[in-house]
SEKE-175309 format. One record per residue: residue number from 1; residue in one letter; x, y, z of N, C-alpha, C in turn. Coordinates in nm, 3 decimals, decimal comma. Example, Ala and Ser with C-alpha at 12.3 -4.5 7.8 and 13.67 -1.06 7.14 Angstrom:
BEGIN
@num: 1 | residu: A | n_xx: 1,319 | n_yy: -0,569 | n_zz: 0,780 | ca_xx: 1,230 | ca_yy: -0,450 | ca_zz: 0,780 | c_xx: 1,320 | c_yy: -0,330 | c_zz: 0,780;
@num: 2 | residu: S | n_xx: 1,285 | n_yy: -0,225 | n_zz: 0,708 | ca_xx: 1,367 | ca_yy: -0,106 | ca_zz: 0,714 | c_xx: 1,290 | c_yy: 0,003 | c_zz: 0,787;
// end
This chain:
BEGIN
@num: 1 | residu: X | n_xx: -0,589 | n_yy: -3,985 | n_zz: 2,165 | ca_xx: -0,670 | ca_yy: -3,906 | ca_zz: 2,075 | c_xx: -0,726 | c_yy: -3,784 | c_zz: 2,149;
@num: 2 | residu: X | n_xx: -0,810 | n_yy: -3,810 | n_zz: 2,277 | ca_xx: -0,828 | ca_yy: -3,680 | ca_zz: 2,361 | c_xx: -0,702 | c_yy: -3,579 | c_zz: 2,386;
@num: 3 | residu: X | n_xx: -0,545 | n_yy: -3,601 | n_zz: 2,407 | ca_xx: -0,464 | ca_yy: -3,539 | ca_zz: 2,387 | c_xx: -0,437 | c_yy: -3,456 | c_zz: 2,300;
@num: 4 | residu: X | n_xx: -0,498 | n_yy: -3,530 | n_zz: 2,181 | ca_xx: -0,415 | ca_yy: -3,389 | ca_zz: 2,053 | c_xx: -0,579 | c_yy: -3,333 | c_zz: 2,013;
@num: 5 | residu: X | n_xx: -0,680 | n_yy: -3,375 | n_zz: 2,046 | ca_xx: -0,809 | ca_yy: -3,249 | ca_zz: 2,066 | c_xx: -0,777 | c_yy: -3,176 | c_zz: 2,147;
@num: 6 | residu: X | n_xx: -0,734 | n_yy: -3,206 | n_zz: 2,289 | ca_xx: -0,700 | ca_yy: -3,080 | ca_zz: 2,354 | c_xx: -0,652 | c_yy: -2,970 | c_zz: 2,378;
@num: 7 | residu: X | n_xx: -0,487 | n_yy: -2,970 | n_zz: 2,240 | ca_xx: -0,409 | ca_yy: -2,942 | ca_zz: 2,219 | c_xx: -0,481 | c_yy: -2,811 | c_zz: 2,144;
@num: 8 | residu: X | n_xx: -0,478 | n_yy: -2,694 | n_zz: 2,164 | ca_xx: -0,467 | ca_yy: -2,595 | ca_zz: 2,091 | c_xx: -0,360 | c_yy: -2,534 | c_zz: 1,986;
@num: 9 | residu: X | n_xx: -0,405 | n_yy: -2,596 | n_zz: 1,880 | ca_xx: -0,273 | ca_yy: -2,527 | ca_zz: 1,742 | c_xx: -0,329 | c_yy: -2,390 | c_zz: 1,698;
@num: 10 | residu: X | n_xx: -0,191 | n_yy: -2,339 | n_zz: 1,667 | ca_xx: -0,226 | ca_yy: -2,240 | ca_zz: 1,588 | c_xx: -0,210 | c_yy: -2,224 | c_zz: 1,443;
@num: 11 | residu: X | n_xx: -0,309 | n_yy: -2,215 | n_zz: 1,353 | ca_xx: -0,307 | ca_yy: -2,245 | ca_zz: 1,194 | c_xx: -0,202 | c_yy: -2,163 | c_zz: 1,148;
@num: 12 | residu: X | n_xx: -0,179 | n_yy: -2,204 | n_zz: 1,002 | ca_xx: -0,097 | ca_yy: -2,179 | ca_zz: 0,933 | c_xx: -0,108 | c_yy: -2,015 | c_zz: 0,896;
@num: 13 | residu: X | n_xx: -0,031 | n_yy: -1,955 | n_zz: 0,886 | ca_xx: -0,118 | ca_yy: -1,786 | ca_zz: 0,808 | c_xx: -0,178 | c_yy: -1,848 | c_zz: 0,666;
@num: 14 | residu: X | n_xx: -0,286 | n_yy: -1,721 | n_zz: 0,604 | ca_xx: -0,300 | ca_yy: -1,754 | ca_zz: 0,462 | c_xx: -0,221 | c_yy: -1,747 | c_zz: 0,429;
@num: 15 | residu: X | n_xx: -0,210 | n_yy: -1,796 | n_zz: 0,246 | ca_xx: -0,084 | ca_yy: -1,803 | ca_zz: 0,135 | c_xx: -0,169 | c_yy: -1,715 | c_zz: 0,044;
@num: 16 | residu: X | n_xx: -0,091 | n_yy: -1,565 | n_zz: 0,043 | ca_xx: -0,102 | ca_yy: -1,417 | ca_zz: -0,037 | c_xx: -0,039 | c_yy: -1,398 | c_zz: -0,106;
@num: 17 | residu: X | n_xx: -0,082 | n_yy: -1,336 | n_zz: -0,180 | ca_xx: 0,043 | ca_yy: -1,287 | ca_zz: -0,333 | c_xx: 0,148 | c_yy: -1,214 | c_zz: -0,307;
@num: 18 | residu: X | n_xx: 0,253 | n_yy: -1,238 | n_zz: -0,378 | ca_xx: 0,395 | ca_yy: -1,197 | ca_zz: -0,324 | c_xx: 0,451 | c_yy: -1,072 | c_zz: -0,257;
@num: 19 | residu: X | n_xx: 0,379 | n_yy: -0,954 | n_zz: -0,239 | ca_xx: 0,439 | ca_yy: -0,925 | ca_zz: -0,200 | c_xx: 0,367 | c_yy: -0,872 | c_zz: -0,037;
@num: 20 | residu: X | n_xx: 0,272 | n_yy: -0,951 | n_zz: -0,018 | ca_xx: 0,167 | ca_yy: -0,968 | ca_zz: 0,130 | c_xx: 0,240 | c_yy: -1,074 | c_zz: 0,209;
@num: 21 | residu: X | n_xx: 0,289 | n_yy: -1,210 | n_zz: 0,121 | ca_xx: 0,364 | ca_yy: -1,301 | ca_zz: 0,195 | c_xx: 0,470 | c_yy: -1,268 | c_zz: 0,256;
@num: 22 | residu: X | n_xx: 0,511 | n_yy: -1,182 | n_zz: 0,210 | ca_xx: 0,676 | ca_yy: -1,174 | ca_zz: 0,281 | c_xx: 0,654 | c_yy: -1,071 | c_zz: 0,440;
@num: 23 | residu: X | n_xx: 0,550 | n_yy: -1,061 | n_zz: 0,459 | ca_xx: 0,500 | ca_yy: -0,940 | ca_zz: 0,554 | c_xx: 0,489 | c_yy: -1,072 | c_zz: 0,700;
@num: 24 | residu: X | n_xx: 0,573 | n_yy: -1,043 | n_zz: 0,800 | ca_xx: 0,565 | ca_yy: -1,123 | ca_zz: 0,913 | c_xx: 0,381 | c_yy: -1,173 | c_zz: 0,988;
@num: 25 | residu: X | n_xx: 0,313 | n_yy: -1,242 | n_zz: 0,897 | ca_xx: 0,180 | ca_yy: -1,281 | ca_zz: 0,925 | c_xx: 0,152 | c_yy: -1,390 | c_zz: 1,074;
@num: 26 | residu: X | n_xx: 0,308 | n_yy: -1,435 | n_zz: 1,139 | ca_xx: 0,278 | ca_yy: -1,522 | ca_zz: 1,291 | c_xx: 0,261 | c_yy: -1,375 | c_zz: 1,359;
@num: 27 | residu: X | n_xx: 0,349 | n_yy: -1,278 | n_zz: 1,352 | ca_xx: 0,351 | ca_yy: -1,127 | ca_zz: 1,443 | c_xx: 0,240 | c_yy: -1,114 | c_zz: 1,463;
@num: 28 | residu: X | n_xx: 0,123 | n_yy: -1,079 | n_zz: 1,330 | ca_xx: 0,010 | ca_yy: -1,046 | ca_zz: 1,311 | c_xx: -0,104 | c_yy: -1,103 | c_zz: 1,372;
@num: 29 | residu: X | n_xx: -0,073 | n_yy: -1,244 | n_zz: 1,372 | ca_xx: -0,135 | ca_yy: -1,362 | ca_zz: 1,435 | c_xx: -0,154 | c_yy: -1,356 | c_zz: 1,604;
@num: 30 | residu: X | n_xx: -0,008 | n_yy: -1,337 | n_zz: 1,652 | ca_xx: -0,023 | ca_yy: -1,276 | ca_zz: 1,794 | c_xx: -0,047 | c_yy: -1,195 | c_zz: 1,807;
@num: 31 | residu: X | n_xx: -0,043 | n_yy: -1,049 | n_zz: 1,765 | ca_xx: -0,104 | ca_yy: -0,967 | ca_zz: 1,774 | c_xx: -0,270 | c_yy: -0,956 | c_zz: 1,789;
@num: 32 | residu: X | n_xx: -0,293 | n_yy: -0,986 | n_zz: 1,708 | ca_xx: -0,438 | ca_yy: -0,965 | ca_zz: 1,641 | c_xx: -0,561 | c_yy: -1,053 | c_zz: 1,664;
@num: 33 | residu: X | n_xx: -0,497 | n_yy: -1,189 | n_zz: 1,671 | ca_xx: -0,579 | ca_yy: -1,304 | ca_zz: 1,685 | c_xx: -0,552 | c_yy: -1,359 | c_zz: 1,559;
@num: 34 | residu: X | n_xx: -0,608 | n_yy: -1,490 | n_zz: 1,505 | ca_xx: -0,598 | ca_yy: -1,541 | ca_zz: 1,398 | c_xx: -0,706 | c_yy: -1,480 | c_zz: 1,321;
@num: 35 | residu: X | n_xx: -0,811 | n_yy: -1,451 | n_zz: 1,361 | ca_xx: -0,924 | ca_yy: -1,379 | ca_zz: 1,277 | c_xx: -0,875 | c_yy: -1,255 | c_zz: 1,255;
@num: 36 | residu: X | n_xx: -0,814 | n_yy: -1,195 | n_zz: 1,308 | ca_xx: -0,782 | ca_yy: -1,070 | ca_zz: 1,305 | c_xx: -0,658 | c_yy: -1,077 | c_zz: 1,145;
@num: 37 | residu: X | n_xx: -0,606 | n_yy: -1,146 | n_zz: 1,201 | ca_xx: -0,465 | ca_yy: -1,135 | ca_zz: 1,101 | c_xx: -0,538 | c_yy: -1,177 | c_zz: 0,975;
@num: 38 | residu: X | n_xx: -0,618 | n_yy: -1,276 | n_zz: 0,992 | ca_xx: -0,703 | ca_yy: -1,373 | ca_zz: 0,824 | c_xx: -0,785 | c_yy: -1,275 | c_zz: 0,759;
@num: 39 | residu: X | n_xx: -0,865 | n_yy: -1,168 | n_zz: 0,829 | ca_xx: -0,898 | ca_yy: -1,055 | ca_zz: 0,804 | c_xx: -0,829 | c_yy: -0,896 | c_zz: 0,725;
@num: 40 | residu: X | n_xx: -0,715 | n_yy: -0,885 | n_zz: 0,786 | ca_xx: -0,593 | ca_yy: -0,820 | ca_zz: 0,750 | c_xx: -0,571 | c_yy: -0,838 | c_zz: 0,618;
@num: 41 | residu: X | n_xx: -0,542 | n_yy: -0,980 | n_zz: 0,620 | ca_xx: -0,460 | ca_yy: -1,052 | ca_zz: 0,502 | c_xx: -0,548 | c_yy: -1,040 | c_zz: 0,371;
@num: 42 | residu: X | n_xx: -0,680 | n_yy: -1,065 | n_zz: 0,386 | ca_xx: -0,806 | ca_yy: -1,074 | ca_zz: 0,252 | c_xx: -0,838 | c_yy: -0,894 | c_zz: 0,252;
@num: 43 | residu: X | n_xx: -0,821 | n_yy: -0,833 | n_zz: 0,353 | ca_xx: -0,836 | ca_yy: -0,706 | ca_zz: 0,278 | c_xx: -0,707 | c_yy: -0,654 | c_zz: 0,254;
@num: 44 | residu: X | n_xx: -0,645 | n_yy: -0,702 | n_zz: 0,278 | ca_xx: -0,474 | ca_yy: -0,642 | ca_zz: 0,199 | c_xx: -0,455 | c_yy: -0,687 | c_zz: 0,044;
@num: 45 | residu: X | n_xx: -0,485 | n_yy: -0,839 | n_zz: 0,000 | ca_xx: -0,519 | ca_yy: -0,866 | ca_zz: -0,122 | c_xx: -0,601 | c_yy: -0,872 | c_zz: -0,191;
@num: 46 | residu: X | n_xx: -0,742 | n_yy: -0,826 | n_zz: -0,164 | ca_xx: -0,856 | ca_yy: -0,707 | ca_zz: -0,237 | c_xx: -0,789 | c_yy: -0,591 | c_zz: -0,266;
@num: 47 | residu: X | n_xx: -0,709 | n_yy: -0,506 | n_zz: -0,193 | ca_xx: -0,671 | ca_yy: -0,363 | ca_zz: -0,214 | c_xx: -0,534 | c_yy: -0,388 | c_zz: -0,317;
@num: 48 | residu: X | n_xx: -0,473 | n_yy: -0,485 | n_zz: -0,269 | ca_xx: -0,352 | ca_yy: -0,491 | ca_zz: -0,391 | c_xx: -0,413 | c_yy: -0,552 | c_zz: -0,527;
@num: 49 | residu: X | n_xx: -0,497 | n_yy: -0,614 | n_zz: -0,520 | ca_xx: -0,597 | ca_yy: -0,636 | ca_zz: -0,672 | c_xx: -0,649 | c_yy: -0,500 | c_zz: -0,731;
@num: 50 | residu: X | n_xx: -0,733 | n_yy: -0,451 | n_zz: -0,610 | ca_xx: -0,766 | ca_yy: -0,269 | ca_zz: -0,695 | c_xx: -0,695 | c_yy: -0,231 | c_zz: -0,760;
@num: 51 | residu: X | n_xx: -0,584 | n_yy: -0,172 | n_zz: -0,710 | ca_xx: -0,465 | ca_yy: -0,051 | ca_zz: -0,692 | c_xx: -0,402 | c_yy: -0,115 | c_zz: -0,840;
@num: 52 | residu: X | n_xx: -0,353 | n_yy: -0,270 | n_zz: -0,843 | ca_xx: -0,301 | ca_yy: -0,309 | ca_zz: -0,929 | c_xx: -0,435 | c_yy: -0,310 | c_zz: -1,115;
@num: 53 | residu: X | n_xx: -0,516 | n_yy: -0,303 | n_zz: -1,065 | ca_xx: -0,610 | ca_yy: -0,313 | ca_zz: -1,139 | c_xx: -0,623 | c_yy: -0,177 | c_zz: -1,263;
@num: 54 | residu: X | n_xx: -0,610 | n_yy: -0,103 | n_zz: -1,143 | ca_xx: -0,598 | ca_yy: 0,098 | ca_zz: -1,135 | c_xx: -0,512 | c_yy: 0,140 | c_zz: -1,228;
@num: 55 | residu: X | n_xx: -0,373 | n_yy: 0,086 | n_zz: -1,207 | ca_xx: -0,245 | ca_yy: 0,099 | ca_zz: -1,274 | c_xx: -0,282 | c_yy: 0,051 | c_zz: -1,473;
@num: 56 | residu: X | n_xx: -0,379 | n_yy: -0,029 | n_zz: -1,482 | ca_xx: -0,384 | ca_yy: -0,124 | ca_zz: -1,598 | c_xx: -0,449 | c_yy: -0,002 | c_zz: -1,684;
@num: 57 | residu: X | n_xx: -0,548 | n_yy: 0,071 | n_zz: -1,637 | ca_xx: -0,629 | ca_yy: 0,172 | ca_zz: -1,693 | c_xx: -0,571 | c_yy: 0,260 | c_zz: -1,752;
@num: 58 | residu: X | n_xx: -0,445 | n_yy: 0,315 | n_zz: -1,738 | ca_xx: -0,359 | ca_yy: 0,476 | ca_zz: -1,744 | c_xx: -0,313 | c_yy: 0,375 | c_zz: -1,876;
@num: 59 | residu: X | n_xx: -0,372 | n_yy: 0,446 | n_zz: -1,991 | ca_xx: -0,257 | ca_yy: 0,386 | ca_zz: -2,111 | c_xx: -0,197 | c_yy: 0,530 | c_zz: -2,152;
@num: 60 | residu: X | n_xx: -0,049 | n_yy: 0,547 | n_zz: -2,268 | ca_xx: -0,026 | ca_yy: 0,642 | ca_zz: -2,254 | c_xx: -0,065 | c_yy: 0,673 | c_zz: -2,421;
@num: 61 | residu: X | n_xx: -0,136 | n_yy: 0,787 | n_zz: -2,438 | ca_xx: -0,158 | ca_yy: 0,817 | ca_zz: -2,522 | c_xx: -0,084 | c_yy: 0,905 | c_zz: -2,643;
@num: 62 | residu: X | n_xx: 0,005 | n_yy: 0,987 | n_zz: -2,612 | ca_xx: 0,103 | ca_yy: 1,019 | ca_zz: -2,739 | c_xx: 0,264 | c_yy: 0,969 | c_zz: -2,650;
@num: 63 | residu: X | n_xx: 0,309 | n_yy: 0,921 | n_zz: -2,790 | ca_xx: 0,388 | ca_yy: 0,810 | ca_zz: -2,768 | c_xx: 0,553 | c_yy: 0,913 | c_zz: -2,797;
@num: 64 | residu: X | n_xx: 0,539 | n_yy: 1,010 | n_zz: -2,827 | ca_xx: 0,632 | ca_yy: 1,087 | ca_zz: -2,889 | c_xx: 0,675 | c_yy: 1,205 | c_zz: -2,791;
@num: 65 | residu: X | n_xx: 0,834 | n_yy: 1,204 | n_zz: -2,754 | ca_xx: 0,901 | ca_yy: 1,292 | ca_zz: -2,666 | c_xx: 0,796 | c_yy: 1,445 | c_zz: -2,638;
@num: 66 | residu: X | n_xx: 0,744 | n_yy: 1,504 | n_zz: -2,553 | ca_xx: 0,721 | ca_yy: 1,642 | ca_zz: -2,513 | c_xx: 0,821 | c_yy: 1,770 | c_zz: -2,561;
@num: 67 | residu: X | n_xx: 0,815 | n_yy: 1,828 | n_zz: -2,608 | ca_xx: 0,825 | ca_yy: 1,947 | ca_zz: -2,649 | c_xx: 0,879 | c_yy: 2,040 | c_zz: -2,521;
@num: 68 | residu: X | n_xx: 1,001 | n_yy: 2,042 | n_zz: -2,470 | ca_xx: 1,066 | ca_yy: 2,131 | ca_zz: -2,377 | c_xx: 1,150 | c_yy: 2,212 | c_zz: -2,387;
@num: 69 | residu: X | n_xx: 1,221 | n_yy: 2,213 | n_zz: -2,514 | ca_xx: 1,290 | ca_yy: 2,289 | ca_zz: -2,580 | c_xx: 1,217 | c_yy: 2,412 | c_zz: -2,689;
@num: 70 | residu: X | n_xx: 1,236 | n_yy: 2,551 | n_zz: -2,601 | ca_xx: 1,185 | ca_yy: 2,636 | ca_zz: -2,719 | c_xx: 1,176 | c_yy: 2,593 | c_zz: -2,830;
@num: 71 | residu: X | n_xx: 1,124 | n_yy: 2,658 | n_zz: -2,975 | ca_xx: 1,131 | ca_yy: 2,696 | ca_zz: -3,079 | c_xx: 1,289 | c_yy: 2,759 | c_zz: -3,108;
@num: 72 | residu: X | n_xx: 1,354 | n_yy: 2,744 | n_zz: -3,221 | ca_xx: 1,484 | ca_yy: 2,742 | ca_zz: -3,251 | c_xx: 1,415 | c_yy: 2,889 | c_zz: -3,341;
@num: 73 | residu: X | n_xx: 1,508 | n_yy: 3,005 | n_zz: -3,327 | ca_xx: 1,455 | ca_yy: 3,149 | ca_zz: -3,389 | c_xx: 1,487 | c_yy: 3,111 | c_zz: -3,558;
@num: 74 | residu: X | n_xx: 1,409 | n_yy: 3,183 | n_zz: -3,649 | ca_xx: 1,451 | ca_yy: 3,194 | ca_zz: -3,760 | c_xx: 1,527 | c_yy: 3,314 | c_zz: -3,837;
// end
């Protein structure tokens, strides 16, 4: 039992929305530290909640082709 206390693991990365998961998070881990990377990770999916949030707002308001073609002469 004192053996595997002694044992330093390294945790799992968080589990982020799809398209944060696919981002190499052990790299990050060595890099960074584990706080570092767990840090990374919760402000990377706050900002992809904004941004995605952002996108929801823009509705489009006339629904009908733009006008790029002169007037046809009479």
């Amino acid at each position: 039992m004192d053996d595997r206390n002694g044992q330093e693991r390294v945790p799992e990365p968080l589990r982020l929305p799809v398209p944060l998961s696919q981002l190499p998070w052990d790299v990050a881990q060595s890099q960074f530290g584990v706080q570092g990377a767990d840090f990374i990770g919760v402000l990377s999916t706050l900002l992809l909640h904004t941004v995605q949030s952002q996108f929801e707002a823009y509705i489009c308001e006339n629904k009908r082709p733009p006008d790029t073609l002169p007037p046809i002469p009479a």
